[in-house]
Structure formats: C-alpha cells, structure tokens
TORVOLUM-882476 format. One line per field, with one value per residue (C-alpha): residue in one letter; chain; x, z, y. Coordinates in Angstrom, 3 decimals, decimal comma. Each point is the difference from the previous one (the first is absolute). Last residue first. Layout:
N
code = [a; ...]
unit = [A; ...]
c1 = [X; ...]
c3 = [Z; ...]
c2 = [Y; ...]
//
This chain:
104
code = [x; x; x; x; x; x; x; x; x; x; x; x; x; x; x; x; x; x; x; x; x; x; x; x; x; x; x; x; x; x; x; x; x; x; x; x; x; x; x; x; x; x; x; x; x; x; x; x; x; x; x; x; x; x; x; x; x; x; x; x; x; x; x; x; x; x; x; x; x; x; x; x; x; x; x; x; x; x; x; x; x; x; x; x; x; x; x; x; x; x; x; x; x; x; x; x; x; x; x; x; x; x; x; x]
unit = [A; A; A; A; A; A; A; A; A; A; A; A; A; A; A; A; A; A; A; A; A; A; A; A; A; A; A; A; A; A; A; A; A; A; A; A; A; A; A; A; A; A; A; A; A; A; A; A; A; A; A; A; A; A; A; A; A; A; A; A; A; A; A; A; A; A; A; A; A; A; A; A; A; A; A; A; A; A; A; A; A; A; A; A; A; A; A; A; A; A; A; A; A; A; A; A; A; A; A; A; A; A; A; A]
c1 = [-1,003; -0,751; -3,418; 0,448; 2,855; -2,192; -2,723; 2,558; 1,373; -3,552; -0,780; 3,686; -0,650; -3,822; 1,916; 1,935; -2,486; -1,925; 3,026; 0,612; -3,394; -2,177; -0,988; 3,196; 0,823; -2,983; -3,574; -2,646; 0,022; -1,088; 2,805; 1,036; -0,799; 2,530; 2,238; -1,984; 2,684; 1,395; -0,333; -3,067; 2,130; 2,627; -2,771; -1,577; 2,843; 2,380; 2,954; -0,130; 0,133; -0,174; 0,916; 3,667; -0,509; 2,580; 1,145; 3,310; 3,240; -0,322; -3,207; -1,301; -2,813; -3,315; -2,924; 1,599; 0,809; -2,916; -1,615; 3,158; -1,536; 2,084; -1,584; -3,367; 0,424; 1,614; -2,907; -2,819; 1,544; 0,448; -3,694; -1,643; 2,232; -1,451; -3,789; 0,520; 1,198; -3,138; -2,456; 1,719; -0,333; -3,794; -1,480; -2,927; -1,171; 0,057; 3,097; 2,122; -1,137; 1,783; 2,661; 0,979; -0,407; 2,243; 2,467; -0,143]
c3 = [27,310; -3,921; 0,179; 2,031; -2,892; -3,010; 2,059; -0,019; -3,531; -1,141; 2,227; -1,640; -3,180; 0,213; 1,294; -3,238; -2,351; 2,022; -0,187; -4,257; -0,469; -3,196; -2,689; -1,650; 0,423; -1,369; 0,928; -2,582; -0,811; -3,528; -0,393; 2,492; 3,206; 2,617; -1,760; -3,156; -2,886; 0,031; -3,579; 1,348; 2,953; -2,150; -1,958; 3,043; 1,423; 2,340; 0,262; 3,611; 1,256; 3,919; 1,256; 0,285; 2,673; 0,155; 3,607; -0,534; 1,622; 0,348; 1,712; 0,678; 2,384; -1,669; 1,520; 0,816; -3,854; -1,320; -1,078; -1,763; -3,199; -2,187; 2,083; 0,298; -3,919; -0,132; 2,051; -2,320; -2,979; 0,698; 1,714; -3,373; -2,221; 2,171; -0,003; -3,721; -0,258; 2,297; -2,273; -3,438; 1,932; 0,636; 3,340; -0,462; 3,614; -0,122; -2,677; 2,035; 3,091; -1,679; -1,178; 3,648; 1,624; -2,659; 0,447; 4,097]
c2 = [-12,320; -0,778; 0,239; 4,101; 0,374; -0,616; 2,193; 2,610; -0,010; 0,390; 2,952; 1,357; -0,390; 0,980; 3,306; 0,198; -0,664; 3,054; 1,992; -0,441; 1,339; -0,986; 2,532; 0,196; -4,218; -0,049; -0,598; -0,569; -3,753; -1,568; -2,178; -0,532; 0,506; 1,325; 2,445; 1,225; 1,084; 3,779; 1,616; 2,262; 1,224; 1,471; 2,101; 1,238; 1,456; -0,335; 2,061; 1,247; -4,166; 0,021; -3,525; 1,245; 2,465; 2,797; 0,702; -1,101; -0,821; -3,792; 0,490; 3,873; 0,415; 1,162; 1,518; 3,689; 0,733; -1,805; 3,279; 1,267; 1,788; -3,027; -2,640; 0,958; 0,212; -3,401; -1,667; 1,887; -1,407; -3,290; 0,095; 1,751; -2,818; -2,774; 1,427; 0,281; -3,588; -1,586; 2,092; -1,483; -3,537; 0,765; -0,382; -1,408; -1,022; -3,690; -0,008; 2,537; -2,023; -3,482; 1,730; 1,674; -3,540; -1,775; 3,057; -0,368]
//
C-alpha cells in the first residue's frame, strides 16, 4: 500500500509538506472527537480502555518533517506519520492467508 500511495502522490502532486499537514489536521481532529466524547458509543473498551493508540494529539508539523520516507527511499513521500498502521496490518493478514491457502 506505501509503494502504491508514493507512486499516486508523485502522479498527482501531492507534496510531502501537503501529505504531513493532512496527517497533523487528522491527528488532531481524531483526538478532539475524542476529548468532546463523539466516539463514546463506537468504541468498545479492550484491555480496559477506550483510548486508541493510533491517534497521535501531539503531532505537529515539525515532528513529521524529521520522519524519513517509509517505502521508497530516498526520495519517497509517505512516512511512517502519513501511512496507516491498519492497512499494513490487514495486507498482513491477506498475505498470511494466501501463504497459508499454498501451504494447505
């Protein structure tokens, strides 16, 4: 998914300092919806919480400008900031499937 989202940020000119203010705008936006109780009835509680750990309130735009391109390097755009941790995870799990389906 990160080679595919550099490859269309490049097509369609989406600049890294664009991608990072999206990120910090989305970080933000998730912890405020948070904080004013808007996810209240769409979260369950695992291991005693209903805090999300994806959502980062203290991002900014400074952080996100040291973070290194995660997917092609050196001159990639998406970081580990701008790139989603559940996606990775579901092409974990496709992956682990289709390993298992050759396997038998």
């Amino acid at each position: 998914m990160g080679h595919s989202a550099d490859r269309l940020a490049t097509r369609f000119g989406v600049s890294r300092a664009d991608q990072d203010a999206y990120a910090v705008r989305s970080h933000q936006n998730a912890a405020s919806a948070h904080d004013k109780g808007l996810y209240d009835e769409e979260i369950i509680a695992a291991h005693g919480t209903t805090k999300e750990n994806n959502v980062k309130a203290d991002s900014n735009i400074e952080k996100l400008a040291t973070l290194k391109p995660a997917f092609i390097k050196p001159h990639g755009t998406i970081t580990p900031a701008t790139s989603s941790p559940l996606t990775d995870g579901a092409s974990a799990v496709s992956g682990m499937e289709l390993c298992c389906i050759r396997i038998g």
